[in-house]
C-alpha positions in Angstrom: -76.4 19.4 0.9 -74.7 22.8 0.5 -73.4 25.2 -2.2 -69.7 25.6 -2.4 -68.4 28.3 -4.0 -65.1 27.7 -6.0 -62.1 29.6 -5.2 -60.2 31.6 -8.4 -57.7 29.7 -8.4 -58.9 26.3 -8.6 -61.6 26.9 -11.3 -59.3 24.4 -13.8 -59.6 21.7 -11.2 -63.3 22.6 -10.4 -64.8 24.0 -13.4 -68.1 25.0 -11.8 -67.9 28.1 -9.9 -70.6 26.9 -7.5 -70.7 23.1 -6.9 -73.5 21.6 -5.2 -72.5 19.1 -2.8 -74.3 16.6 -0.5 -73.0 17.0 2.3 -74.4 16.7 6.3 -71.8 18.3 7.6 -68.5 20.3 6.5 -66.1 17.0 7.0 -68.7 15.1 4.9 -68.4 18.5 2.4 -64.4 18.5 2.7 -63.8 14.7 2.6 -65.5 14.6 -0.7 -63.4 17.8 -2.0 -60.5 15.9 -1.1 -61.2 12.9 -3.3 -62.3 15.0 -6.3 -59.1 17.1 -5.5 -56.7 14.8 -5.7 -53.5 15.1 -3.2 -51.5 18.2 -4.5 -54.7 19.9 -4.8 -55.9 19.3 -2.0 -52.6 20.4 -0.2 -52.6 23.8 -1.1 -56.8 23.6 -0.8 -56.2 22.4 2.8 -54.8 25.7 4.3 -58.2 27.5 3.3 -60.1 28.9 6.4 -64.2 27.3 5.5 -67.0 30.0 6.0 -69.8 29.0 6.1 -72.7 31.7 5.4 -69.8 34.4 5.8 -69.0 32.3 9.5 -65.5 30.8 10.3 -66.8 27.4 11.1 -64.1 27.3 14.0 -66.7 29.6 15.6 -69.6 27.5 15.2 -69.0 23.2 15.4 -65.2 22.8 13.2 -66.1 20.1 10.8 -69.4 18.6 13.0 -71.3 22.0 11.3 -74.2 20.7 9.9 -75.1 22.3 6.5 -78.2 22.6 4.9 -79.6 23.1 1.4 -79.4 26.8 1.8 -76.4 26.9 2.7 -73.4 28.5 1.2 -69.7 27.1 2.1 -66.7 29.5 1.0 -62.9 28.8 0.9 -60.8 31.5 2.0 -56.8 31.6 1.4 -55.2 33.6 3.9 -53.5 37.2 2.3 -50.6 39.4 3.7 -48.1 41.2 2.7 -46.2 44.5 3.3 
């Protein structure tokens, strides 16, 4: 089970801004998104990096991290520009 916080820009598809989601691990966590999602959604949601507890979970265990009730799961969309 984990928290996920809700990016800006898909609070019309995911009207909670924090959904609480039980989950083992951030697969289990981003399988289920991707069902509720629905493909297009889930297109654009797919290039998010995942943090969990502010940590790129490519530095800890990819999708095998195991989350926990305190846990907090973000979705962050890459930015640049010039």
């Amino acid at each position: 089970m984990a928290r996920l916080v809700v990016p800006f820009g898909f609070q019309k598809v995911f009207p909670e801004r924090v959904m609480v989601m039980e989950a083992a691990s951030v697969g289990q966590l981003m399988a289920q998104l991707r069902a509720r999602a629905g493909e297009d959604n889930w297109k654009k949601l797919a290039r998010a990096f995942v943090l969990v507890n502010g940590v790129a979970v490519s530095r800890l265990q990819g999708n095998n991290t195991p989350l926990s009730q305190q846990d907090e799961v973000w979705l962050v969309f890459p930015a640049g520009g010039g």
